[in-house]
Backbone as numpy.savetxt, mean C-alpha at the origin, in Angstrom:
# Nx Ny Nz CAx CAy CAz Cx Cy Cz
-10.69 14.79 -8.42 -9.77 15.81 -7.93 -10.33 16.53 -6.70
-11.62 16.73 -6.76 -12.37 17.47 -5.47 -11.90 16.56 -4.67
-12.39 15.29 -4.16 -12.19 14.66 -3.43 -10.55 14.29 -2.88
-9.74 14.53 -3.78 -8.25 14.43 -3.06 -8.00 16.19 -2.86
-8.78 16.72 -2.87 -8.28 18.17 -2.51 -9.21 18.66 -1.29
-10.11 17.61 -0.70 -10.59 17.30 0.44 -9.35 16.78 1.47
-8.85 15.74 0.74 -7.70 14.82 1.40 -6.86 16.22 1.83
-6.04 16.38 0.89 -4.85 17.67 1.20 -5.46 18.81 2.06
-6.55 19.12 2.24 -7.22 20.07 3.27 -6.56 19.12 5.01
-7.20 18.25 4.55 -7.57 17.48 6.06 -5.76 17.63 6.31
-5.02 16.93 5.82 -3.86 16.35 6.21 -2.99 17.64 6.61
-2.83 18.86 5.64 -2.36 19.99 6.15 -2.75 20.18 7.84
-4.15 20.73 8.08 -4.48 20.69 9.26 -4.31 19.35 10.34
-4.15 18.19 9.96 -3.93 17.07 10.70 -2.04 17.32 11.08
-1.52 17.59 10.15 -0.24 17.42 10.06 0.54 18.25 11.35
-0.38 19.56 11.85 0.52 20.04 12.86 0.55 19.31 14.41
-0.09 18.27 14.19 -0.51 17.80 15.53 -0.05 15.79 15.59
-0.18 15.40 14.34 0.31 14.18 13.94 1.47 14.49 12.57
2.60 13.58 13.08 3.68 13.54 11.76 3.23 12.52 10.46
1.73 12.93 9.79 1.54 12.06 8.78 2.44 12.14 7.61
3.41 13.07 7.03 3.89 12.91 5.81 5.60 13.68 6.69
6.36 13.54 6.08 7.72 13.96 6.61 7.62 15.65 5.91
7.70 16.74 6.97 7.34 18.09 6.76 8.23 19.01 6.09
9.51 18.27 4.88 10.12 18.77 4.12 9.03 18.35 2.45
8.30 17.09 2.78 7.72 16.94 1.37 6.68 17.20 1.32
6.03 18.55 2.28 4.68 19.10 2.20 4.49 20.14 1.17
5.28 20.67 0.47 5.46 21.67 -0.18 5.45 21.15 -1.76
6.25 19.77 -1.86 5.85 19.09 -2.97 4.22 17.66 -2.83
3.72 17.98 -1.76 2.53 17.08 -1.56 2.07 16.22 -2.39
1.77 17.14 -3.50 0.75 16.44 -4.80 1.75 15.35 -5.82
3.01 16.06 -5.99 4.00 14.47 -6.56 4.57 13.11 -5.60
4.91 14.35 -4.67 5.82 13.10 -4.08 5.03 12.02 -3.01
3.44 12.60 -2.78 2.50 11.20 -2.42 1.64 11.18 -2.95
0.81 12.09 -3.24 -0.77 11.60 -3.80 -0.50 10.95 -5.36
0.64 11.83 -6.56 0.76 10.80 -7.65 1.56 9.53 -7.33
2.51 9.59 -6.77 3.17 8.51 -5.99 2.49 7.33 -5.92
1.49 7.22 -4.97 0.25 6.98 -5.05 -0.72 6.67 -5.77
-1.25 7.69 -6.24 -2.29 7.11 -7.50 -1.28 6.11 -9.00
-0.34 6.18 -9.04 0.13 5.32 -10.34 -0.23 3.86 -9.95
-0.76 3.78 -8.46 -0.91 2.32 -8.57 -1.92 1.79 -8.99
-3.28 2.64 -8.93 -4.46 2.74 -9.45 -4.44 1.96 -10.83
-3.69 2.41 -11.93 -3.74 2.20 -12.88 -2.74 1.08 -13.13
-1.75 0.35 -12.64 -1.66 -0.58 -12.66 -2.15 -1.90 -11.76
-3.31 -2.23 -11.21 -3.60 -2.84 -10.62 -4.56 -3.40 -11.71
-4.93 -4.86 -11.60 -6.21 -4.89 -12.50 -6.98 -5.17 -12.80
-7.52 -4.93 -13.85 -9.70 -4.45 -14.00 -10.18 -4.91 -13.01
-10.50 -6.21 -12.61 -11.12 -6.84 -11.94 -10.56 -6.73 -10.40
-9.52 -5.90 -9.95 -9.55 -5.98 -8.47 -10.44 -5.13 -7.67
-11.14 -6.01 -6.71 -12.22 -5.19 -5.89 -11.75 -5.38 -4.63
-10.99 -6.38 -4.15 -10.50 -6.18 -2.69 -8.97 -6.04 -2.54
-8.98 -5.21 -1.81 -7.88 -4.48 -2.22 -7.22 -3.73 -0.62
-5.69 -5.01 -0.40 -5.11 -4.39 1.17 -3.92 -3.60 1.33
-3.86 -2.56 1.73 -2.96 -1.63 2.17 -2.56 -2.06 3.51
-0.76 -2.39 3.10 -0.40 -2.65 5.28 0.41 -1.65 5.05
-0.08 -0.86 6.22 1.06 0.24 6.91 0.80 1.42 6.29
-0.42 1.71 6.29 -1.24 2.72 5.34 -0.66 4.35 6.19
-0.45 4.41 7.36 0.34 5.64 7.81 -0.78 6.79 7.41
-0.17 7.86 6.93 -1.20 8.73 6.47 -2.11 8.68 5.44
-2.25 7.40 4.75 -3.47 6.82 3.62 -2.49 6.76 2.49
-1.21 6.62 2.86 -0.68 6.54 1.26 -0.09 4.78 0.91
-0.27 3.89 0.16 -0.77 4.57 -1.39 -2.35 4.54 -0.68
-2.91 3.82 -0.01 -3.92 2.99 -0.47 -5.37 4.02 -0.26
-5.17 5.24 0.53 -6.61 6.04 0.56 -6.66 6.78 -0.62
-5.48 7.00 -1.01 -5.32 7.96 -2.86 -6.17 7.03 -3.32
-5.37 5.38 -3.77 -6.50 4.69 -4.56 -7.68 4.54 -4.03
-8.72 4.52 -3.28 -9.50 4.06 -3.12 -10.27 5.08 -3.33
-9.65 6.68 -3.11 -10.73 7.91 -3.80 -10.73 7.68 -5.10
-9.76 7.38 -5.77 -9.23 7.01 -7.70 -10.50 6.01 -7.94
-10.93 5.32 -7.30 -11.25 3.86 -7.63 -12.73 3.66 -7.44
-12.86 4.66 -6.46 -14.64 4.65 -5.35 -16.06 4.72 -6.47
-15.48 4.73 -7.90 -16.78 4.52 -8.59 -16.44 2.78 -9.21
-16.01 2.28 -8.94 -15.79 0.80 -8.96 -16.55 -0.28 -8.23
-17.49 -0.95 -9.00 -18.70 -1.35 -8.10 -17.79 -2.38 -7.49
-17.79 -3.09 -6.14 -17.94 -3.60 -5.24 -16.90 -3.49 -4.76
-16.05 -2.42 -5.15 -14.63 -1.90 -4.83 -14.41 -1.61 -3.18
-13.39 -1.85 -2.18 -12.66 -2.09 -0.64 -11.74 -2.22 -1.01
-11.38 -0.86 0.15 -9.86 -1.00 0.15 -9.42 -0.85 1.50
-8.78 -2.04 2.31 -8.84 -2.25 3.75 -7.21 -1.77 4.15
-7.21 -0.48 4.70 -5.79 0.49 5.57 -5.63 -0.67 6.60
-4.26 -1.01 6.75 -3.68 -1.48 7.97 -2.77 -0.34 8.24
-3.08 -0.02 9.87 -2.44 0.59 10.05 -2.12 0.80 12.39
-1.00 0.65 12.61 -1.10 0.64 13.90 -1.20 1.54 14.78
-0.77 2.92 14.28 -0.97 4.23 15.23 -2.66 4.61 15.35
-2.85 4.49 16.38 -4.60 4.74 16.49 -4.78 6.20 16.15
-3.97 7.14 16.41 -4.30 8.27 16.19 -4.33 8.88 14.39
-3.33 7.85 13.33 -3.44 8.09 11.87 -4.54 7.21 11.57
-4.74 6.39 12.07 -6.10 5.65 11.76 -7.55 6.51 11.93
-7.52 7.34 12.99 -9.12 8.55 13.56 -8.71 9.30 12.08
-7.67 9.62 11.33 -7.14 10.38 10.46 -8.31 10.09 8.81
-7.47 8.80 9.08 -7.59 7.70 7.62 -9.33 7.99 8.02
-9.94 8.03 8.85 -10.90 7.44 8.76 -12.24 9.04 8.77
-11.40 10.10 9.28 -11.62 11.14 8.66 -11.98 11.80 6.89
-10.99 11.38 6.41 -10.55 11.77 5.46 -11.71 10.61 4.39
-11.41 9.40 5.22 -12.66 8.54 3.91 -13.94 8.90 4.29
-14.18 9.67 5.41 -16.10 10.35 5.30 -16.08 11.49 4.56
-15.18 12.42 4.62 -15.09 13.69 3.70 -14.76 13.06 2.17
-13.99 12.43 1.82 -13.65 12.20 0.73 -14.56 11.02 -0.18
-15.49 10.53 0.48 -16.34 9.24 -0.19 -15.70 8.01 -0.57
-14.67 7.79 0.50 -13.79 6.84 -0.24 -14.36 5.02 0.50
-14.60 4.30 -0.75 -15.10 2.79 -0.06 -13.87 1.91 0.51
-13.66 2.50 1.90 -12.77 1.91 2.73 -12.98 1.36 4.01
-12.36 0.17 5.08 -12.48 -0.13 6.17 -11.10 0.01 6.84
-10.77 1.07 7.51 -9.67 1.43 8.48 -9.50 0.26 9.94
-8.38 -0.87 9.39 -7.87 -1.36 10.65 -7.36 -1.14 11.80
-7.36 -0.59 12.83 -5.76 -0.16 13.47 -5.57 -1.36 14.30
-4.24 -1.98 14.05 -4.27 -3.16 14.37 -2.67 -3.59 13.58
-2.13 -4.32 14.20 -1.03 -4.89 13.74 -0.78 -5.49 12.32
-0.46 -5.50 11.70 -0.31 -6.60 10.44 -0.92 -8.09 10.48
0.22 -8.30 11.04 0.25 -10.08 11.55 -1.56 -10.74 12.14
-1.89 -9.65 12.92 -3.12 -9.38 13.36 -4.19 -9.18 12.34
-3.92 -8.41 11.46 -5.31 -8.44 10.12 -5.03 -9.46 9.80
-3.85 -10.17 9.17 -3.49 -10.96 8.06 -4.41 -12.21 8.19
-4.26 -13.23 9.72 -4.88 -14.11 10.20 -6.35 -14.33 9.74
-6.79 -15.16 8.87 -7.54 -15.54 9.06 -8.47 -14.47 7.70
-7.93 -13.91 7.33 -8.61 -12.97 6.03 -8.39 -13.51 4.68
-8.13 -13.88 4.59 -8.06 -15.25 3.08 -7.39 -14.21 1.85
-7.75 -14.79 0.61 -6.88 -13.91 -0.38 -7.63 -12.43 -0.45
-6.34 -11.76 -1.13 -6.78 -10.48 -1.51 -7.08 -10.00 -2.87
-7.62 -9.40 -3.78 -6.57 -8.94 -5.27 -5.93 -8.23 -5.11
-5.24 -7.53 -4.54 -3.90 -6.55 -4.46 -3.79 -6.55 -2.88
-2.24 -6.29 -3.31 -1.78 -5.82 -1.28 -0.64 -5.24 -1.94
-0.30 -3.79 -1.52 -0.02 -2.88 -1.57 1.05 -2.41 -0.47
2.06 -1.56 -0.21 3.05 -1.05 0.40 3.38 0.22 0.08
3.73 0.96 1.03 4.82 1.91 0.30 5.75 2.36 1.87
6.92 2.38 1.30 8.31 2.61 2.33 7.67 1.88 3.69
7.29 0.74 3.71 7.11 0.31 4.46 8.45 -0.50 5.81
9.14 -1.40 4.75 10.26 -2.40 4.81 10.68 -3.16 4.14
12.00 -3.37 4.35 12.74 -4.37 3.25 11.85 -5.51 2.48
11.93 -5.84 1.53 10.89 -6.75 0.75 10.81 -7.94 1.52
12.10 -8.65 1.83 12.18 -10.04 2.34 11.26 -9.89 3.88
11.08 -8.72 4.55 10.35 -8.92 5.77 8.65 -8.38 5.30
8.96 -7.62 4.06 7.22 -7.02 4.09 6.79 -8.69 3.61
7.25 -9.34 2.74 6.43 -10.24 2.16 6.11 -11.56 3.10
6.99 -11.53 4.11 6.28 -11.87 5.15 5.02 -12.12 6.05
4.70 -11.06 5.77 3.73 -10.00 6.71 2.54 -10.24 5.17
3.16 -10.27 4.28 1.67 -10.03 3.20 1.39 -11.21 2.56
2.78 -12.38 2.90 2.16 -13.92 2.26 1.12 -14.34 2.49
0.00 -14.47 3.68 -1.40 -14.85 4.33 -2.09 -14.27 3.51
-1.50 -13.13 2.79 -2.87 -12.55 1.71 -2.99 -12.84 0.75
-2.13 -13.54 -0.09 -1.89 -13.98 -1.21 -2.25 -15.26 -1.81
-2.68 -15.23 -2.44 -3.60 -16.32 -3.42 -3.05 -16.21 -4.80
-3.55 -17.07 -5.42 -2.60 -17.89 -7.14 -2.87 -16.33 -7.58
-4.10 -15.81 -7.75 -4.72 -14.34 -8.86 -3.70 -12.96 -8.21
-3.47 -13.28 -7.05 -3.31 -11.88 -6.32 -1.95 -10.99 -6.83
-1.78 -9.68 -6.77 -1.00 -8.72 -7.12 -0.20 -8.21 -6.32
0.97 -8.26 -5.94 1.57 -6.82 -4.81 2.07 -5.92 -5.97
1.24 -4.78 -5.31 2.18 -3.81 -5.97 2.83 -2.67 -4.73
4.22 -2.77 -4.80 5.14 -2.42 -3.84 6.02 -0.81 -4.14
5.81 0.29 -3.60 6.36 1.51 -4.38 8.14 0.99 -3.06
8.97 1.44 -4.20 10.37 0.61 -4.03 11.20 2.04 -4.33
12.46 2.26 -3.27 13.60 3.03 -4.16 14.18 2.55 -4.63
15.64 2.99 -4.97 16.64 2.65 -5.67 17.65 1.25 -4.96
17.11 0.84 -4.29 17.98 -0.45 -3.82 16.96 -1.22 -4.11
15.97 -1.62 -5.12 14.63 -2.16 -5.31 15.96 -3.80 -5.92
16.86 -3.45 -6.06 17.24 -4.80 -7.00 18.30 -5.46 -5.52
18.92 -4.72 -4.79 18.99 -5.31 -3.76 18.07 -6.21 -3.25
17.23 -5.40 -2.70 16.16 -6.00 -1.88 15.33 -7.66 -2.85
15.70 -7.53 -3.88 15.01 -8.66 -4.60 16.05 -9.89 -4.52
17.45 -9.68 -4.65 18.37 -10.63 -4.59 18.01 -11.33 -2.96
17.77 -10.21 -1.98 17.78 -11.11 -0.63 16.40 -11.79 -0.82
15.02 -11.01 -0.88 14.44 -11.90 -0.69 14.05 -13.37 -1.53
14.90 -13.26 -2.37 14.77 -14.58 -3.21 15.26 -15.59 -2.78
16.01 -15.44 -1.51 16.42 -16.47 -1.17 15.46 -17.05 0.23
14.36 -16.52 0.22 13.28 -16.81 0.88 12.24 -17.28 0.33
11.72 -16.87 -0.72 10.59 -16.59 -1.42 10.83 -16.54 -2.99
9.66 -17.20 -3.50 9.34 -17.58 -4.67 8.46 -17.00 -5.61
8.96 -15.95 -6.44 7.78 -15.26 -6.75 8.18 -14.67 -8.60
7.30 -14.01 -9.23 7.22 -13.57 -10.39 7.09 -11.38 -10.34
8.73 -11.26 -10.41 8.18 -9.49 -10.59 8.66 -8.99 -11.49
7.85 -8.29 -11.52 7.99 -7.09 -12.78 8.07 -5.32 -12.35
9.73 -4.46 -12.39 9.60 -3.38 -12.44 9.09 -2.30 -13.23
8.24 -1.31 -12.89 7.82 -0.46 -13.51 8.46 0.87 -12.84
8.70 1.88 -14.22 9.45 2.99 -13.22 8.26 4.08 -12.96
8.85 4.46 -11.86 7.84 5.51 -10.76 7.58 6.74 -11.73
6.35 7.13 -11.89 6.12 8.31 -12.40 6.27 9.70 -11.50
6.75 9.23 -10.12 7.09 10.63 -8.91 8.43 10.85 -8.90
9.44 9.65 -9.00 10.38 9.42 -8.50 11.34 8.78 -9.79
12.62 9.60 -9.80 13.44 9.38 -11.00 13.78 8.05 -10.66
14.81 7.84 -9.09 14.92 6.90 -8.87 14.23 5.33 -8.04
12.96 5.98 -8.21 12.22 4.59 -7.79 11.36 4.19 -8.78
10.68 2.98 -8.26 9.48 1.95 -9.16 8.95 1.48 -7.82
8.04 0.85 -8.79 6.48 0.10 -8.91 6.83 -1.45 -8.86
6.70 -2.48 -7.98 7.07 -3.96 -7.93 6.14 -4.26 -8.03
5.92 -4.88 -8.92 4.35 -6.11 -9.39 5.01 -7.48 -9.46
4.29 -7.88 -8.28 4.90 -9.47 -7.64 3.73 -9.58 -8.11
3.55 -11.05 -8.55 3.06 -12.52 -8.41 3.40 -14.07 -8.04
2.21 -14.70 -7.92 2.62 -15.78 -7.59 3.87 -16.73 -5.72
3.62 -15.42 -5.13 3.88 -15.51 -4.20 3.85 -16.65 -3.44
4.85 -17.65 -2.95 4.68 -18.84 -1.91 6.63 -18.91 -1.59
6.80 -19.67 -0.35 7.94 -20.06 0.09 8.62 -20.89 -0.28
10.32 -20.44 -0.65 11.23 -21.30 -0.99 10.77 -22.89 0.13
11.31 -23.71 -0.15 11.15 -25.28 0.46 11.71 -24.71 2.33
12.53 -24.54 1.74 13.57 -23.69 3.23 12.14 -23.25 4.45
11.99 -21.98 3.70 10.83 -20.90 4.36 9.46 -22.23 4.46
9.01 -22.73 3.83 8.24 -23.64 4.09 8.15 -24.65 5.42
9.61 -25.15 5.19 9.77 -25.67 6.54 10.08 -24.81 7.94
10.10 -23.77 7.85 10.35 -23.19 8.97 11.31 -22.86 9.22
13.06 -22.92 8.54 13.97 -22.47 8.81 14.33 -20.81 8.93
């Protein structure tokens, strides 16, 4: 708790100068991102030690977990993120906070290359499923996890991308949010279609 009440120090003061969190949900801070956030902690599992956040923005989910997580031996948790200026942020906040992280700033498509599997890759309000999973297939291996924080069009978004992509999910409902969940994909690879390139 010290350590995410390090976080909420920094980000208040960061916040008048960078738009890290939208400045109507500063007042509810602690539900509507940091638990938001931390529920992923606890569903991710035992054994994940590498661990990718794309589009980490102001560290959410993935700098919450990685303060949740930082007594986890060989535990990384790698922020993608493209604004250089929330990245000096992210990277603030993990020297004050002790968090075992490596801050990208750098495109997606750009980390993804060439970084092999992950155990978790992670989202939140990032983009429609059929384009995030895109962007997070290169990370994915047979073991690997997405866990995706989703609103209420979470069953939309699954009908389209199924017609891309081939995968195993399971909703869990959001402990912040009446109307959102938690997407725990597996098994991630491309319909025949997406394979060939169409």
């Amino acid at each position: 708790m010290e350590r995410l009440v390090r976080y909420e120090t920094l980000l208040i003061k960061w916040q008048k100068s960078i738009n890290l969190v939208s400045a109507s949900t500063l007042p509810e801070l602690w539900r509507r991102h940091m638990l938001d956030s931390a529920q992923l902690a606890a569903l991710a599992p035992e054994g994940a030690r590498r661990w990718a956040d794309l589009g980490s923005g102001g560290g959410f989910p993935g700098l919450v977990v990685a303060i949740l997580l930082a007594g986890r031996p060989g535990f990384e948790m790698h922020l993608v993120e493209s604004d250089q200026r929330k990245c000096i942020f992210m990277r603030e906040v993990a020297r004050a906070a002790e968090a075992p992280v490596t801050v990208h700033n750098c495109r997606i498509e750009g980390f993804a290359a060439g970084q092999g599997a992950f155990d978790v890759v992670s989202a939140r309000a990032l983009a429609p499923l059929d384009r995030l999973l895109g962007w997070a297939a290169p990370l994915f291996g047979p073991q690997t996890v997405g866990l995706f924080l989703k609103g209420q069009g979470v069953q939309d978004e699954l009908t389209l991308a199924r017609k891309s992509w081939i995968f195993e999910a399971d909703l869990h409902p959001s402990q912040s949010d009446p109307a959102g969940s938690v997407l725990m994909l597996r098994g991630l690879h491309g319909t025949d279609r997406q394979d060939a390139g169409d």
